[in-house]
N, C-alpha and C positions, 0 to 999 in steps of 0.2 A: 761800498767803495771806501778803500782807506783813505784818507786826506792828509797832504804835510808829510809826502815820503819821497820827497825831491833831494838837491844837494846845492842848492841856492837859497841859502839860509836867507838874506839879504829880499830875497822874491817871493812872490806870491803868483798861485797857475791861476789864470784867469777864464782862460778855456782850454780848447782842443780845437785844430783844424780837421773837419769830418770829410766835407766833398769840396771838390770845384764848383765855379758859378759862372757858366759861358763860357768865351773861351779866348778870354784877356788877362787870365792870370786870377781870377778873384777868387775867394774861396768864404767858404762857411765854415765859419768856428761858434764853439758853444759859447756859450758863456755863463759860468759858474759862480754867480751873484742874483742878490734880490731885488737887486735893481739896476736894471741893464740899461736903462738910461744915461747913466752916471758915465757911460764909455762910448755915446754921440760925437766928441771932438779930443778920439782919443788920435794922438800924430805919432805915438812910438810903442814897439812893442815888441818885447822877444822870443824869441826860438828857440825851444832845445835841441839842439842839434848835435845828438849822441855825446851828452855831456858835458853840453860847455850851451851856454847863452850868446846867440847873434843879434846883437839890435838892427830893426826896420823899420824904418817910415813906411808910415799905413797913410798913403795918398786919396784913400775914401774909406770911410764905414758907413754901412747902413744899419744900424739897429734894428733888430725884430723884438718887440719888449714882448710878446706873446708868448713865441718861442723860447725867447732865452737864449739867440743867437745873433749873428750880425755876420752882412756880405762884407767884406773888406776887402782891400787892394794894397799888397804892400810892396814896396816899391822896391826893384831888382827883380819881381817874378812876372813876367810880361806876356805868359800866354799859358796857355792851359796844358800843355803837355810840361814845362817846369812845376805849374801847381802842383801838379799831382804827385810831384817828389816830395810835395813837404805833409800828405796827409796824415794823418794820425799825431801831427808833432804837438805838444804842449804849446803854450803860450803863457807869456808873464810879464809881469808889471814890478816894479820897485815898492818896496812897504811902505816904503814912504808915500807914495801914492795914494795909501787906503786911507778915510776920514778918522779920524780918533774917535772911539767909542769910548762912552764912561759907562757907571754903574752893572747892571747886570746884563749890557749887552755887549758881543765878545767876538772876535775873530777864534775861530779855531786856533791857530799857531799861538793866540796869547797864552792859550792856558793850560799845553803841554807844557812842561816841567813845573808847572805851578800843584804845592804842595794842595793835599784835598784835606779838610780839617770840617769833622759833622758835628753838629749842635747835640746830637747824643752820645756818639762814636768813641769821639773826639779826631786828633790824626789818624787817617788814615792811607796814606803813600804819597806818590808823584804822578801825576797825571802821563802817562807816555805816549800816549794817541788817541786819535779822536776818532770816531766812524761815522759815515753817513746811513744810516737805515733806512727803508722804506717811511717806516712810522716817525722817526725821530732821530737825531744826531743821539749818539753817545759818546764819554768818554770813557778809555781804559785804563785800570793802573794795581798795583800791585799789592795786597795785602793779605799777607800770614802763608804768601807764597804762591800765590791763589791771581788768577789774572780778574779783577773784577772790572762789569760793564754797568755803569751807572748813566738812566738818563737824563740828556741836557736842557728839561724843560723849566720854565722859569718857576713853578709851583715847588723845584726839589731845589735851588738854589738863593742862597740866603743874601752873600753878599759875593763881590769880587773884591782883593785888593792887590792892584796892580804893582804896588810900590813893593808889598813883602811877598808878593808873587803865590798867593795863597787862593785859591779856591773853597770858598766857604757852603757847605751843601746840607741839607734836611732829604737823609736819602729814606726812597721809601718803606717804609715798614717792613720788615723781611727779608728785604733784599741782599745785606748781606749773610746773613746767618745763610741764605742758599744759597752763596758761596764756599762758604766756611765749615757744614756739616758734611761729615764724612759717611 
C-alpha cells in the first residue's frame, strides 16, 4: 500500500472508516499507528469527502489497541442508514498533532524529498515515496534513471538530518548494483 498520496499536505490519514456499529450512527475506523492509544480523547477529526476535508466532532471513541481500530461517533451522523454514506472515507488529523520524533525515528512524510546520501555510495537521489510491505516499509527514489527500493530498517540507516533534510543510509551489500546492471 502506497502511503502519503493524498492532497492535504498540511494532514496526516489516520485511518479509514470500514463498517457501522449499531444503529446510532457509529462506525469503525482503522487506525493506522503503533500506538492507538494516543487517539482515547480524540474530540476532532476530518473527512475526505471527494477532495476537500470536513471537520467533526467525534462525541465518543472507543479504542480497540488489539485491533488497531476504534468505535466512534461523530457528531451530524445520527443513525446508521447516514453512516453508511461515509464508508470507505479517509480520516485525518493536523501534523501538528503528531509528537516530534528526533534521531532515527521517522514519520514517513518526513523523509520524502529528503535527499538519500550512502556512507559508500555517496548521493544517491530524492527520496519520492515510501511503501508499506508485508516484511518492512521501504522507501523509493531515483538513481541513474532506475526506480530504486531500499529497506527502512534501522540496521541500513545511519543517521537522519532534519534540518538539511538528508537521509543518511548503509544500503545493503548488492543492492544497488541490482538495480543498475543491465
Amino acid at each position: 500500500m502506497k502511503k502519503q498520496e493524498h492532497h492535504f499536505p498540511e494532514y496526516y490519514q489516520i485511518g479509514t472508516i470500514h463498517r457501522t456499529h449499531g444503529v446510532r450512527g457509529d462506525v469503525i475506523m482503522s487506525l493506522d499507528t503503533d500506538t492507538p492509544s494516543r487517539y482515547k480523547t480524540l474530540k476532532l477529526i476530518y473527512l475526505n469527502l471527494e477532495g476537500t476535508l470536513k471537520e467533526y466532532d467525534v462525541t465518543k471513541i472507543t479504542v480497540r489497541e488489539k485491533e488497531k481500530s476504534a468505535v466512534i461517533h461523530l457528531n451530524g451522523i445520527e443513525d446508521m442508514t447516514t453512516a453508511e454514506n461515509y464508508l470507505k472515507f479517509d480520516l485525518y488529523l493536523p501534523l501538528s498533532t503528531l509528537p516530534k520524533l528526533s534521531g532515527k525515528k521517522f514519520y514517513y512524510h518526513e523523509i520524502v524529498g529528503m535527499k538519500v546520501i550512502d556512507e559508500k555510495h555517496g548521493e544517491l537521489g530524492i527520496i519520492d515515496s515510501v511503501h508499506e510491505l508485508p516484511q518492512h516499509p521501504v522507501a523509493e527514489f531515483t538513481f541513474k534513471n532506475k526506480s530504486v527500493l531500499f529497506p527502512l530498517l534501522d540496521i541500513f540507516i545511519d543517521k537522519i538530518s532534519r534540518s538539511e533534510m538528508i537521509f543518511y543510509t548503509r544500503m545493503p551489500d548488492g543492492l544497488l548494483e541490482t538495480y543498475i546492471e543491465e
